[in-house]
DSSP file (Angstrom, degrees, kcal/mol; ACC not computed):
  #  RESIDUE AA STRUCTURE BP1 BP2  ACC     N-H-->O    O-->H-N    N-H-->O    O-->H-N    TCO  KAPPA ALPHA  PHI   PSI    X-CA   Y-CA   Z-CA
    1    1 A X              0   0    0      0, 0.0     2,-0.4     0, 0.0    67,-0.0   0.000 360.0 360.0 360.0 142.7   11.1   -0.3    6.4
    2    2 A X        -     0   0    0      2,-0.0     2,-0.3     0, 0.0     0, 0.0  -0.975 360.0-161.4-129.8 127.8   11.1   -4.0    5.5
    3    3 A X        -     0   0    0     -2,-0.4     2,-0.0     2,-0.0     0, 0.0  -0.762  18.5-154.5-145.3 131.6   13.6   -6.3    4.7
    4    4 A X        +     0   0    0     -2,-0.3     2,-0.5     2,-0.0    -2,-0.0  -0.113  19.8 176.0 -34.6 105.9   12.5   -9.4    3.0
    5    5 A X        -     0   0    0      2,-0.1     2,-0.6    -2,-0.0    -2,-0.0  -0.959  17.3-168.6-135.2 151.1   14.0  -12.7    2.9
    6    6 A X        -     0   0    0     -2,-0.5     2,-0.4     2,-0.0    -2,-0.0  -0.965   9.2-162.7-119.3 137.1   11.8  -15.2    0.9
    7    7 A X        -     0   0    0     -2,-0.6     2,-0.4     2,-0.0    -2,-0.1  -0.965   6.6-155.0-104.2 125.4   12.3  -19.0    0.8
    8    8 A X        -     0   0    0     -2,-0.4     2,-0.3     3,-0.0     3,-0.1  -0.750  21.2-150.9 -86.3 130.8   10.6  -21.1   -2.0
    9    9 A X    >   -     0   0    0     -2,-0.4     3,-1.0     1,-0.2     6,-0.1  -0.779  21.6-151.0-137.4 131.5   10.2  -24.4   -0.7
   10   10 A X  T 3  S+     0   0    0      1,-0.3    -1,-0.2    -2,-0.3     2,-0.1   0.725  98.5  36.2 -92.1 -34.6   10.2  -27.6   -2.9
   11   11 A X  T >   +     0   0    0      1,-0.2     3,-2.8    -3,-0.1    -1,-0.3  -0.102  63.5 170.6-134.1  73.2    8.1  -28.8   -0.1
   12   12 A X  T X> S+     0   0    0     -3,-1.0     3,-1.0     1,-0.3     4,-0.9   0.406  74.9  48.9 -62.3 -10.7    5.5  -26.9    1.9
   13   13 A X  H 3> S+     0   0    0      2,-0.2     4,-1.9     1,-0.2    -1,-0.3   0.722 109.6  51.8 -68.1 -23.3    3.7  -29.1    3.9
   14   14 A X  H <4 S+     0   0    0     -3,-2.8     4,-0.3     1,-0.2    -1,-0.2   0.529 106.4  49.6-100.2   3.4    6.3  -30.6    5.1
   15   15 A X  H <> S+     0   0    0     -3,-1.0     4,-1.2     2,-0.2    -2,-0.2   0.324 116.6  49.8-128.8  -0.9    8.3  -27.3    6.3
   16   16 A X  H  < S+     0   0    0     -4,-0.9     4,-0.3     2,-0.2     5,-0.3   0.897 108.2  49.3 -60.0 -51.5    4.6  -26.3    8.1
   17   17 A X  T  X S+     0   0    0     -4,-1.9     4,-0.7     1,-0.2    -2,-0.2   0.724 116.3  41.8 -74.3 -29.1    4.4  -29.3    9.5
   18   18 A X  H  > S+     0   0    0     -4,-0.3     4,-2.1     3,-0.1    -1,-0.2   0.960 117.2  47.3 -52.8 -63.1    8.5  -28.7   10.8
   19   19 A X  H  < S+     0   0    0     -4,-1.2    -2,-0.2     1,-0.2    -1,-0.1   0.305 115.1  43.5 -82.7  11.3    7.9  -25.0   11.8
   20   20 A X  H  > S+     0   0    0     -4,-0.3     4,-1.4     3,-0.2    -1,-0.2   0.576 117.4  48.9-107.5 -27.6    4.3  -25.8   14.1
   21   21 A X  H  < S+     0   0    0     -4,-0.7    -2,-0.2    -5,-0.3    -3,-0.1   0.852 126.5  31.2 -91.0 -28.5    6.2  -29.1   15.6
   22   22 A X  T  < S+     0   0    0     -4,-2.1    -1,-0.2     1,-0.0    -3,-0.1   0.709 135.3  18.4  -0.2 -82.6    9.0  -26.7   16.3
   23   23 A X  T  4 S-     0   0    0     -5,-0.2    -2,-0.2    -4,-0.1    -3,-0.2   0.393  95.9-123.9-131.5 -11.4    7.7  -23.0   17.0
   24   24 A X     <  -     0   0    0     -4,-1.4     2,-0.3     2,-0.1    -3,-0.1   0.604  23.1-106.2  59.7 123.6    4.0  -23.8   17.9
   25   25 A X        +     0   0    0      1,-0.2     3,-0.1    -5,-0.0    -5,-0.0  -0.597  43.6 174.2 -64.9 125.6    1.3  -21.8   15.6
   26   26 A X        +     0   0    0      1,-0.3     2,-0.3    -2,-0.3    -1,-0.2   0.690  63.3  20.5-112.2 -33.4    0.0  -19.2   18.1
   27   27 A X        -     0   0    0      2,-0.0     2,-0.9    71,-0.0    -1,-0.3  -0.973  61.8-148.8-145.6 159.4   -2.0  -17.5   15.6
   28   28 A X        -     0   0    0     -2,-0.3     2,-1.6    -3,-0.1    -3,-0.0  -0.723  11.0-165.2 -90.2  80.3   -3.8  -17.9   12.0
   29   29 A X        -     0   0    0     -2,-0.9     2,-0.4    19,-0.1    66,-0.1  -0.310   3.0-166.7 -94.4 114.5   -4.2  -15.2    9.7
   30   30 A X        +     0   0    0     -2,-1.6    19,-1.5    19,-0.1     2,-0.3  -0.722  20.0 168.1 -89.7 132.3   -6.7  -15.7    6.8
   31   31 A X  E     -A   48   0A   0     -2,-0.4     2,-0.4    17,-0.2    17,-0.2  -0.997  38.0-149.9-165.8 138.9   -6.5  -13.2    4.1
   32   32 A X  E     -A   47   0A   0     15,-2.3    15,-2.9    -2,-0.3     2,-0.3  -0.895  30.5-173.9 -97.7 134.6   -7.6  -12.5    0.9
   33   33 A X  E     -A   46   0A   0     -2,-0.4     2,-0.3    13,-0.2    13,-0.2  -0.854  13.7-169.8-115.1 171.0   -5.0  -10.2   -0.9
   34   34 A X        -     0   0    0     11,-1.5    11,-0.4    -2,-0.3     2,-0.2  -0.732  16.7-147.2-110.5 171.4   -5.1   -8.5   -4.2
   35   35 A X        -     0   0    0     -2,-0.3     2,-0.6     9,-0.2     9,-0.2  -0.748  13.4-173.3-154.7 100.9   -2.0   -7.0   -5.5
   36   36 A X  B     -B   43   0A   0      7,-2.9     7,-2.6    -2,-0.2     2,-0.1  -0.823  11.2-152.1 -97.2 124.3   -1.7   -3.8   -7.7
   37   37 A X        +     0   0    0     -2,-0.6     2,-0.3     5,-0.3     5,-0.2  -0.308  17.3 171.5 -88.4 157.4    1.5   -2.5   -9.3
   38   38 A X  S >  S-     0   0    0      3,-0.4     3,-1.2    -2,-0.1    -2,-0.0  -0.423  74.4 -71.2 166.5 122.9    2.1    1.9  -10.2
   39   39 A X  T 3  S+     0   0    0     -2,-0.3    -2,-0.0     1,-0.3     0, 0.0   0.328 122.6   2.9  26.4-104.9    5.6    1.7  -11.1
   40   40 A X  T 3  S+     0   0    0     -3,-0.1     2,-0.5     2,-0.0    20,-0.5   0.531 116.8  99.7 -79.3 -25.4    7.7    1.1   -8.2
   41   41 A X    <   -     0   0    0     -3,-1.2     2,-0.4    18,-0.2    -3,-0.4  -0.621  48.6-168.5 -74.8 117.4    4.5    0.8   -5.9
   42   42 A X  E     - C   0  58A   0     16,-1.1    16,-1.6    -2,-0.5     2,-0.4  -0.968   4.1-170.9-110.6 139.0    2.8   -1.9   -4.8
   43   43 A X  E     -BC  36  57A   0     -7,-2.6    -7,-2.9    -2,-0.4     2,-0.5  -0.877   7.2-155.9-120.8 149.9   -0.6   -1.7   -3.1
   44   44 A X  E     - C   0  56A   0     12,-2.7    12,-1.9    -2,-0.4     2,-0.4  -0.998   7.4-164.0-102.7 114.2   -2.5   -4.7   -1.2
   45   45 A X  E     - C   0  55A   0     -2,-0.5   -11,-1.5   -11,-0.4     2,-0.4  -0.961  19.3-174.6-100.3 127.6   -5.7   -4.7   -0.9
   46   46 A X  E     -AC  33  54A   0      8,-2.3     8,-1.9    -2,-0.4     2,-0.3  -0.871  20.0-169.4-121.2 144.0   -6.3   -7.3    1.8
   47   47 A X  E     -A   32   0A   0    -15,-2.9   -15,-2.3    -2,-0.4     2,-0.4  -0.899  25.7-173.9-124.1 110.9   -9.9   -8.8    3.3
   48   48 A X  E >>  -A   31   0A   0     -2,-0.3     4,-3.4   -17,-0.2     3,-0.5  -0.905  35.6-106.8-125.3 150.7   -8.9  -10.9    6.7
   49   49 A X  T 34 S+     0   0    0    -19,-1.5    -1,-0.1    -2,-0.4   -19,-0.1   0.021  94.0  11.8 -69.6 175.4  -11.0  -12.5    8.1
   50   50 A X  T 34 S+     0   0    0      1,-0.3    -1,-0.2     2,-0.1    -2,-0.0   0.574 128.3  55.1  44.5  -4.6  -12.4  -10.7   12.1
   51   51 A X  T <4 S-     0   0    0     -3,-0.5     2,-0.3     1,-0.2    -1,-0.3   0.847  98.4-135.2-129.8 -14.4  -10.8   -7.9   11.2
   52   52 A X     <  -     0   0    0     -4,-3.4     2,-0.3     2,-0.0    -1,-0.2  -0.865  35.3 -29.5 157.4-146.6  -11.7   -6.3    7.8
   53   53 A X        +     0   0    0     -2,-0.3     2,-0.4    -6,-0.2    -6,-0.2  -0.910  51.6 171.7-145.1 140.9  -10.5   -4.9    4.9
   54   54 A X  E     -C   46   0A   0     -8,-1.9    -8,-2.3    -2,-0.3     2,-0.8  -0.959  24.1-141.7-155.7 160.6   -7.4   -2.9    4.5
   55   55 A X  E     -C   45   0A   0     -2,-0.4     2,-0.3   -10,-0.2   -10,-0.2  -0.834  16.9-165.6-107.6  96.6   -5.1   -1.3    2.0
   56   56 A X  E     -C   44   0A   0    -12,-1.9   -12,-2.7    -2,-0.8     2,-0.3  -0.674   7.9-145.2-103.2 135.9   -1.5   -1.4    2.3
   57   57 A X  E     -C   43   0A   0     -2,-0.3     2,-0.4   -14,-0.2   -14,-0.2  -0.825  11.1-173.3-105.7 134.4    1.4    1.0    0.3
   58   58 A X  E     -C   42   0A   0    -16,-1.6   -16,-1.1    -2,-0.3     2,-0.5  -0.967  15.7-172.6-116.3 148.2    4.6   -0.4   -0.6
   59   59 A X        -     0   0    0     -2,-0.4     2,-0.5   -18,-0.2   -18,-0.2  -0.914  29.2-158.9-130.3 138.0    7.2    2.2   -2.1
   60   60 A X        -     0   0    0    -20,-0.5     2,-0.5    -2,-0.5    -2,-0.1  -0.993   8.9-139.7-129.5 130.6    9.8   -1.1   -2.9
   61   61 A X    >   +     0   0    0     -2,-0.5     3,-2.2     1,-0.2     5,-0.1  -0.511  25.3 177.2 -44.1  30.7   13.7    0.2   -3.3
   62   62 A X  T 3  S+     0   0    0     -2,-0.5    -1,-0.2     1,-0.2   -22,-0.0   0.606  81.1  23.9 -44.0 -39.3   14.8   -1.8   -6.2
   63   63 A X  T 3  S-     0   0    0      0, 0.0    -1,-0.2     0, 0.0    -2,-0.0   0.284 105.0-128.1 -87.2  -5.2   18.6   -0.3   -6.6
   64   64 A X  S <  S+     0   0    0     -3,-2.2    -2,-0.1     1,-0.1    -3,-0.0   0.908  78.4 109.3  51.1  71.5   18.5    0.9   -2.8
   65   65 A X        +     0   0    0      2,-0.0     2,-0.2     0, 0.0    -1,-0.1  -0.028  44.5 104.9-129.1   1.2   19.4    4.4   -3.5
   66   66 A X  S    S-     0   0    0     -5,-0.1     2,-0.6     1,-0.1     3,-0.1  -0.347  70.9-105.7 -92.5-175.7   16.5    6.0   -2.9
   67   67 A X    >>  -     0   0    0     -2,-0.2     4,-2.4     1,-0.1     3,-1.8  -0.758   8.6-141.9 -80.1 107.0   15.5    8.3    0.2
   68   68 A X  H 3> S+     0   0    0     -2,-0.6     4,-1.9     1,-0.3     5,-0.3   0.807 112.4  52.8 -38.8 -48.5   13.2    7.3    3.0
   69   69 A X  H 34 S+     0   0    0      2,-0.3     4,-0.4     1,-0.2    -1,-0.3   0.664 110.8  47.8 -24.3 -45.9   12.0   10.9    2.8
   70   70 A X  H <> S+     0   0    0     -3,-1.8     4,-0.6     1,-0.1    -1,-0.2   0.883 112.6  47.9 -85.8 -28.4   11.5   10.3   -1.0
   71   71 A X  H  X S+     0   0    0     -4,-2.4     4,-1.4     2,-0.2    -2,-0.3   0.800 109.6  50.3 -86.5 -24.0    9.7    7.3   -0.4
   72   72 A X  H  X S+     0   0    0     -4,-1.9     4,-1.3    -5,-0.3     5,-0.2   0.695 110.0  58.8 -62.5 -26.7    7.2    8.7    2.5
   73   73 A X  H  > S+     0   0    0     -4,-0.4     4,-1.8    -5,-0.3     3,-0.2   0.942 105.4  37.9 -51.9 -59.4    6.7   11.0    0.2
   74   74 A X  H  X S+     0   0    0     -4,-0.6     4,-2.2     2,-0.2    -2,-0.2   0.644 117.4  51.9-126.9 -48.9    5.5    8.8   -2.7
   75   75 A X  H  X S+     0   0    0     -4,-1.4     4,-2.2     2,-0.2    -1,-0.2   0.812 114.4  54.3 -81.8 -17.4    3.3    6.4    0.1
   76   76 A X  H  X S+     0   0    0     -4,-1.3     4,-1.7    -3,-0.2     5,-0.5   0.972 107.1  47.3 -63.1 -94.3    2.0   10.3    1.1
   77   77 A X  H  X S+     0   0    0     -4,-1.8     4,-0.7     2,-0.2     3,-0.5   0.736 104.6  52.6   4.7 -79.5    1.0   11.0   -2.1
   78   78 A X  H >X S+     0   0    0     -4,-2.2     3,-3.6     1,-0.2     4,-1.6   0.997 102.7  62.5 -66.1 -64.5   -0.9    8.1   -3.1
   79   79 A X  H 3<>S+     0   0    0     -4,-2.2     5,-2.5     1,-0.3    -1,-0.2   0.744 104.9  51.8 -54.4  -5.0   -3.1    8.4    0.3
   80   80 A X  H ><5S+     0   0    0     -4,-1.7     3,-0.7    -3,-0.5    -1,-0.3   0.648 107.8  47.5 -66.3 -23.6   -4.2   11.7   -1.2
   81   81 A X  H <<5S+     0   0    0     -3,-3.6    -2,-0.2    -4,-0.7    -3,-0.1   0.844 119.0  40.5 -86.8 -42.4   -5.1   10.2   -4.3
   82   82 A X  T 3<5S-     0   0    0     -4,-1.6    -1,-0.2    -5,-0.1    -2,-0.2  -0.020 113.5-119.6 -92.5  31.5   -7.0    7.5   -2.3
   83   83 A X  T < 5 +     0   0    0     -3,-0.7     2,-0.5    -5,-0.3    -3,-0.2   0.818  57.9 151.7  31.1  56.3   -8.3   10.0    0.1
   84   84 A X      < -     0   0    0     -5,-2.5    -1,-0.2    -6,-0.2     2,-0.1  -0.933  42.5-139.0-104.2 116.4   -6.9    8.7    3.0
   85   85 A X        -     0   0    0     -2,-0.5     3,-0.0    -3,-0.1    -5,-0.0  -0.442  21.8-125.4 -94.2-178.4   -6.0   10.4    5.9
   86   86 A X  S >  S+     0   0    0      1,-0.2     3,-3.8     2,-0.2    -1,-0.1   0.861 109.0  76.5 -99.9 -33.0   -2.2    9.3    8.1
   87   87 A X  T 3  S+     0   0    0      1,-0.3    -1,-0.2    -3,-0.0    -3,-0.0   0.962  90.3  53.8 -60.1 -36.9   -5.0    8.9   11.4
   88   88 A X  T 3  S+     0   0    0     -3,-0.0    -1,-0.3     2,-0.0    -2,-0.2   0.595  85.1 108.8 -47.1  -4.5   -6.1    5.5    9.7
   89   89 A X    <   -     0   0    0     -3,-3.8     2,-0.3     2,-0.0    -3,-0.0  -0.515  52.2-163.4 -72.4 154.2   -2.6    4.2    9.6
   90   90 A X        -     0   0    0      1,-0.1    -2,-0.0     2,-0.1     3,-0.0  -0.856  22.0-155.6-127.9-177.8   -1.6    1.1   12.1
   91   91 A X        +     0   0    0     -2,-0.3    -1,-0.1     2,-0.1     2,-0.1   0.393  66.1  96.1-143.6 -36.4    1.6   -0.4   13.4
   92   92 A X        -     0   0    0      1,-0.1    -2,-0.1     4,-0.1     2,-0.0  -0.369  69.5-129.4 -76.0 156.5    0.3   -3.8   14.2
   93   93 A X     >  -     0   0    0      1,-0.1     4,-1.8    -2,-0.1     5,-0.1  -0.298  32.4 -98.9 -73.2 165.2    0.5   -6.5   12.2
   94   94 A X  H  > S+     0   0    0      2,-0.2     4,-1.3     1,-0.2    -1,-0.1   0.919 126.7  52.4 -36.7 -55.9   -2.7   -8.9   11.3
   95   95 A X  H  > S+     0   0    0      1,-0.2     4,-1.6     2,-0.2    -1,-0.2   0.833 105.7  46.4 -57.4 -39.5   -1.4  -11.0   13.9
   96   96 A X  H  > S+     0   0    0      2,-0.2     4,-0.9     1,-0.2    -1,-0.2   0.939 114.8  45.8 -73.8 -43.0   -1.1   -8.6   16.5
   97   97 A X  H  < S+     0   0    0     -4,-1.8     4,-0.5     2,-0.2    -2,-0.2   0.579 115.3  50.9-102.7  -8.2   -4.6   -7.1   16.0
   98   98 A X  H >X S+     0   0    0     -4,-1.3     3,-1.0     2,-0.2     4,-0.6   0.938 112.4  46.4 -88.7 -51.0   -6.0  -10.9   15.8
   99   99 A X  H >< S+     0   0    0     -4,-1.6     3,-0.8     1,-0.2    -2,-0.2   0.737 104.6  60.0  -6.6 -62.0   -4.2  -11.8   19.0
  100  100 A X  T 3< S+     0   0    0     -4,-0.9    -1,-0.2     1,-0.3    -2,-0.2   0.721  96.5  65.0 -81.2 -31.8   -5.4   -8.8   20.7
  101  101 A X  T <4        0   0    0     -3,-1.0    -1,-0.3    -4,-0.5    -2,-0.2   0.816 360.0 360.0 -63.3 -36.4   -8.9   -9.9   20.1
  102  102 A X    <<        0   0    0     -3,-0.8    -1,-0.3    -4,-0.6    -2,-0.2   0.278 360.0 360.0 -61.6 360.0   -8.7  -13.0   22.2
């Protein structure tokens, strides 16, 4: 489960150049995404760099009624469809598995 808060900002350079002078950049993640839509679904297809390529399922809750259970369901589903088996899944982030490399 994710929740999302997004800030547009009128000026990004100047709020990197706040949040490195700040929080110190520990790590970079470079990534190409694509972004595909099925309904409610969004899939990523990501290529970052040193580590790969990978395909991420999003089930997104727009009226936050639905059932986690109905939405594992639905992210279930689609890896059958893409022939994917649940051992390919991970729990680290980009960052973490880029990190881990060093």
């Amino acid at each position: 489960l994710s929740d999302i808060a997004l800030y547009k900002s009128q000026e990004p350079k100047a709020l990197k150049q706040l949040l490195d002078a700040s929080l110190k950049t520990i790590v970079v993640v470079d990534k190409q995404r694509e972004i595909y839509f099925i309904d409610h679904i969004k899939i990523h297809v990501d290529e970052v760099l040193n580590l790969g390529d990978f395909l991420e399922i999003e089930v997104i809750d727009k009226t936050d009624t639905m059932e986690v259970e109905t939405m594992h369901q639905e992210c279930n589903e689609l890896m059958k469809k893409f022939n994917l088996d649940a051992s390919l899944l991970l729990r680290n982030s980009y960052s973490d598995m880029l990190m881990s490399k060093v």
